[in-house]
C-alpha positions as CSV (number, residue, x, y, z in Angstrom):
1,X,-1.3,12.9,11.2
2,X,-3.5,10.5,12.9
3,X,-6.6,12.9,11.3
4,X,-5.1,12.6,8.3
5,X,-4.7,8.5,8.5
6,X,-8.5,8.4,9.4
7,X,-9.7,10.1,6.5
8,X,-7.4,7.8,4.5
9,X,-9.0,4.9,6.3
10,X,-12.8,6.0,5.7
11,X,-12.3,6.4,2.3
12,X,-10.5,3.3,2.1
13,X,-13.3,1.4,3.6
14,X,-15.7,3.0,1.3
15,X,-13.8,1.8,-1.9
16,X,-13.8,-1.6,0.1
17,X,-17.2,-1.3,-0.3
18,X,-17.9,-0.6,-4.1
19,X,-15.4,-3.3,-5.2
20,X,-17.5,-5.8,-6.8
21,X,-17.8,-7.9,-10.6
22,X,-18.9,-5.5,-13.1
23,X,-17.7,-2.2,-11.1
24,X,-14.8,-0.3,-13.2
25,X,-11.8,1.0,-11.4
26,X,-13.1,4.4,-12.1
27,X,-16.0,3.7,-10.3
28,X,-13.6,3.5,-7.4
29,X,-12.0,6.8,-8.3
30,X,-15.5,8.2,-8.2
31,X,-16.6,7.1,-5.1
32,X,-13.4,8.3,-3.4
33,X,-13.5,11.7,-5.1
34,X,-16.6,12.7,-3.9
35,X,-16.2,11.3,-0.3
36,X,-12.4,13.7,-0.6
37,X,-15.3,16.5,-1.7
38,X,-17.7,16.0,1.0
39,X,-14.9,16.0,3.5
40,X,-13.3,18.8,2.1
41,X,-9.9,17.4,2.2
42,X,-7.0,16.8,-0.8
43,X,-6.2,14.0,-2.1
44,X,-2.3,13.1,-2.0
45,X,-1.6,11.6,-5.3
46,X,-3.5,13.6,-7.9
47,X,-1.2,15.7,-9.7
48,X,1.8,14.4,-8.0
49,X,4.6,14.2,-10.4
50,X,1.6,14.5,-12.6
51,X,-0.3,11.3,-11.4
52,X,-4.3,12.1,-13.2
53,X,-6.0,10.6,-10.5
54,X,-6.8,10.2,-6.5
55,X,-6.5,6.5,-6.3
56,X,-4.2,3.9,-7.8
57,X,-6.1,0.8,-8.7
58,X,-3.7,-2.1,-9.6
59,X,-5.1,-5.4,-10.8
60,X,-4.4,-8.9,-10.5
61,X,-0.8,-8.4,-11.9
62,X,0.1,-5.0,-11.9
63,X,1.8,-4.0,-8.7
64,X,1.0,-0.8,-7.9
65,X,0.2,3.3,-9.7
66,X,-2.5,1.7,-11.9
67,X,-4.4,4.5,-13.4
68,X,-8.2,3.8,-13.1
69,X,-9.9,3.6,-16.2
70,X,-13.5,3.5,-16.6
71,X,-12.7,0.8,-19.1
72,X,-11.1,-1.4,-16.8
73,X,-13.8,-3.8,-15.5
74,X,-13.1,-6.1,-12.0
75,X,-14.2,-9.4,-12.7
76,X,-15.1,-12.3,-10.2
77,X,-11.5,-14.1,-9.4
78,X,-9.5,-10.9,-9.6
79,X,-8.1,-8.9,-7.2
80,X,-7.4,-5.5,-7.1
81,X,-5.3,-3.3,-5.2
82,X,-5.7,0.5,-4.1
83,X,-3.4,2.8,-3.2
84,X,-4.6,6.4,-1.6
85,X,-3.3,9.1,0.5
86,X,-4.7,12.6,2.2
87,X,-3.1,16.1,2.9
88,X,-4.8,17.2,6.0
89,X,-3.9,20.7,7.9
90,X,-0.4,19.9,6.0
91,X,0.0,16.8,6.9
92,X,0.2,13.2,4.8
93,X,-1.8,9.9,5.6
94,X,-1.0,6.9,3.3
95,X,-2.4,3.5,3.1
96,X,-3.2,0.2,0.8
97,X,-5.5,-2.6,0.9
98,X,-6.1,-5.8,-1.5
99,X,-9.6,-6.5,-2.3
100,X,-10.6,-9.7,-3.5
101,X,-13.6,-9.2,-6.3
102,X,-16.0,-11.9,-6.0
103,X,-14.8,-15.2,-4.5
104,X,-11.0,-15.9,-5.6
105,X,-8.9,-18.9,-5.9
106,X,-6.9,-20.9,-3.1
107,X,-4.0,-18.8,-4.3
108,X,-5.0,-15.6,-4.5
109,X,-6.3,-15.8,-1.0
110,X,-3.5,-17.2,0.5
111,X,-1.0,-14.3,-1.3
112,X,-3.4,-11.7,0.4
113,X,-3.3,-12.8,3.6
114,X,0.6,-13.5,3.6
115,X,0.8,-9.8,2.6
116,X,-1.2,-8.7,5.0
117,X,0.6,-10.6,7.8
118,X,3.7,-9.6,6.7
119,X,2.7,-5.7,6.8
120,X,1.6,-6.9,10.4
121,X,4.9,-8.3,11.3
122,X,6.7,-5.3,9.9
123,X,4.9,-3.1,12.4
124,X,5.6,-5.5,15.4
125,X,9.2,-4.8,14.6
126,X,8.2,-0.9,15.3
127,X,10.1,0.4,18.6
128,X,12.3,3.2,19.7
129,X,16.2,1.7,19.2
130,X,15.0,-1.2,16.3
131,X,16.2,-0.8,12.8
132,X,14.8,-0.5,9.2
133,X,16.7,-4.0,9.0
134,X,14.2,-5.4,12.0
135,X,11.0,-4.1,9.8
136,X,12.4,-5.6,6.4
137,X,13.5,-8.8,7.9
138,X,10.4,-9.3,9.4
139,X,8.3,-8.5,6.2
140,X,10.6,-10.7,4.0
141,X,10.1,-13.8,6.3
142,X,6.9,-14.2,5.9
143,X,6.5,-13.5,2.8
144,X,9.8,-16.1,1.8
145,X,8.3,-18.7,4.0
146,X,4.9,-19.0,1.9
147,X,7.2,-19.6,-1.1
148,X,5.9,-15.6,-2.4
149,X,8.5,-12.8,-3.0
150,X,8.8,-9.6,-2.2
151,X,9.4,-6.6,-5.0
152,X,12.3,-4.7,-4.6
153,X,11.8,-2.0,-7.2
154,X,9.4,0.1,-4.8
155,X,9.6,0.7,-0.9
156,X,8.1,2.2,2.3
157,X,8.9,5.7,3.3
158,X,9.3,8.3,5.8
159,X,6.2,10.3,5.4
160,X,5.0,13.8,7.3
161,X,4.6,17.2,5.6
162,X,5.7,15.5,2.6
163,X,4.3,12.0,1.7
164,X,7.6,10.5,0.5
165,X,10.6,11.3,2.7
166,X,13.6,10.2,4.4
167,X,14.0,7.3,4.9
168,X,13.2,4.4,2.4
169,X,11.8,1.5,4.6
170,X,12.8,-1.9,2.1
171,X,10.2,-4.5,3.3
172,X,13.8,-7.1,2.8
173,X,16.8,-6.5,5.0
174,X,18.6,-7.9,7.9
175,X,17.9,-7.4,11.5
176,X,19.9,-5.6,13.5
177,X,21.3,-3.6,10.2
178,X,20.1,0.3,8.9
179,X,18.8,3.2,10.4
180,X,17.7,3.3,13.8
181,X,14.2,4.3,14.8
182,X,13.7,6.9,16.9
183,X,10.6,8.0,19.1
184,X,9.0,10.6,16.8
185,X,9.7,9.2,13.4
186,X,6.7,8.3,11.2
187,X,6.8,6.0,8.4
188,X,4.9,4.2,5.4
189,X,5.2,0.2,5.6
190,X,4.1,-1.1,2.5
191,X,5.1,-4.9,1.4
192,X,4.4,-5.7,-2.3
193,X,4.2,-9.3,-2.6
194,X,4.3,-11.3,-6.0
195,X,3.0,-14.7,-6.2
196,X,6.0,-15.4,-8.8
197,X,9.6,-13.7,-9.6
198,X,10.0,-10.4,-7.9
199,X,10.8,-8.4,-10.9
200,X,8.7,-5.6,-12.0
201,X,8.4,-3.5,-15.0
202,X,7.0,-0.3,-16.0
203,X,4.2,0.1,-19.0
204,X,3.8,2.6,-21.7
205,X,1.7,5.0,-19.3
206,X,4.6,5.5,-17.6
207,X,3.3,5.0,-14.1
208,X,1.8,1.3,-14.0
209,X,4.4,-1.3,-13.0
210,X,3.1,-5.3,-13.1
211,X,4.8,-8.0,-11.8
212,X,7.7,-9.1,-15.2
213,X,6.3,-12.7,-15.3
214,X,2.5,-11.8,-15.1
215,X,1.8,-13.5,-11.7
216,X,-0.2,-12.0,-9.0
217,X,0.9,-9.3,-6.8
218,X,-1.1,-7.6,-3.6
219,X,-0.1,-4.7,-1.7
220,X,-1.1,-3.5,2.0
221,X,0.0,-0.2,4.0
222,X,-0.2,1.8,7.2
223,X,1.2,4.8,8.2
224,X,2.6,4.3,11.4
225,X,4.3,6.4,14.2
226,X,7.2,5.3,16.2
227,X,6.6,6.3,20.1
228,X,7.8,5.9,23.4
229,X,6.1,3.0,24.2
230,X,6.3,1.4,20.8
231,X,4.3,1.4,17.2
232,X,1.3,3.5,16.9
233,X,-0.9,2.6,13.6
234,X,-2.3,5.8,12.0
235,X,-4.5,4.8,9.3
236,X,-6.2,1.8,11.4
């Protein structure tokens, strides 16, 4: 697993790197397709449940399983959010970063980096004995606390030969309450973080959900692995 959440990372890194004003999302899809080619590994989401591509690009206010389009054009200000996972030697890596395109506003910046350090948070809450409660908790207090919200529609997961399974891991809860992590156990953490309301809904694609009252929303994710001594991040 931690081969598969380096591949996920590089590839990651690389659509960091072609995120820029005037790129399309499909230029992202590109990019990662033919690193996923020269690597000679499989891409997680393409043709799961029938998902078209190997990315999900999600911008400005669409949460997460945007479809990249090559006629959806990043312009400076926006932000944009990309979802991707491997299947290496049977085994699942999954992970998310938000990019900011061009320079952003005050906002925007600030909702990124609350994400991000709630994700961060989250995994500190990783040990042998803590609960799913300790991980949400942890994720919904930072969020709460810079007056953001955290969606409830979608959650982390278990992840291994599969890349969704048992259990959900809610990035809202209460410490203390929920499953118990045990040495072993690898998991998804993945906050998504509106800048408004955190009701979603789903468009006509059928896959694309955006934040109800059209305000910003970022997503990160690591796969981690519960161990002895504590958290382990796989896709660092």
């Amino acid at each position: 697993m931690r081969r598969a959440g380096q591949v996920t990372r590089e590839v990651l890194e690389l659509v960091r790197s072609k995120v820029k004003p005037g790129a399309t999302t499909f230029d992202l899809e590109k990019a990662a397709e033919a690193r996923l080619k020269a690597l000679g590994v499989k891409a997680a989401f393409k043709g799961y449940h029938g998902y078209p591509c190997v990315l999900c690009t999600s911008v400005n206010s669409e949460v997460v399983h945007g479809i990249p389009s090559p006629k959806r054009v990043l312009k400076e200000g926006d932000i944009v959010s990309v979802d991707f996972g491997v299947v290496v030697d049977g085994y699942y890596g999954d992970a998310a970063i938000t990019v900011p395109v061009g320079t952003i506003d005050e906002k925007a910046a600030r909702l990124l980096k609350t994400t991000e350090e709630s994700l961060k948070a989250g995994i500190a809450a990783v040990r042998p004995g803590a609960t799913l409660g300790d991980v949400g908790s942890a994720v919904q207090k930072v969020v709460e606390g810079q007056g953001f919200s955290v969606v409830r529609d979608f959650v982390g997961h278990g992840i291994g030969v599969h890349m969704h399974e048992d259990p959900q891991v809610p990035n809202f809860g209460e410490a203390g309450q929920g499953m118990k992590l045990k040495t072993g156990m690898v998991i998804a953490i993945e906050p998504m973080v509106n800048a408004g309301k955190p009701d979603v809904k789903v468009l006509d694609d059928g896959w694309t959900a955006v934040a109800a009252d059209g305000s910003m929303s970022a997503h990160f994710e690591q796969t981690v692995a519960v161990t002895a001594t504590g958290v382990r991040i796989l896709t660092e």
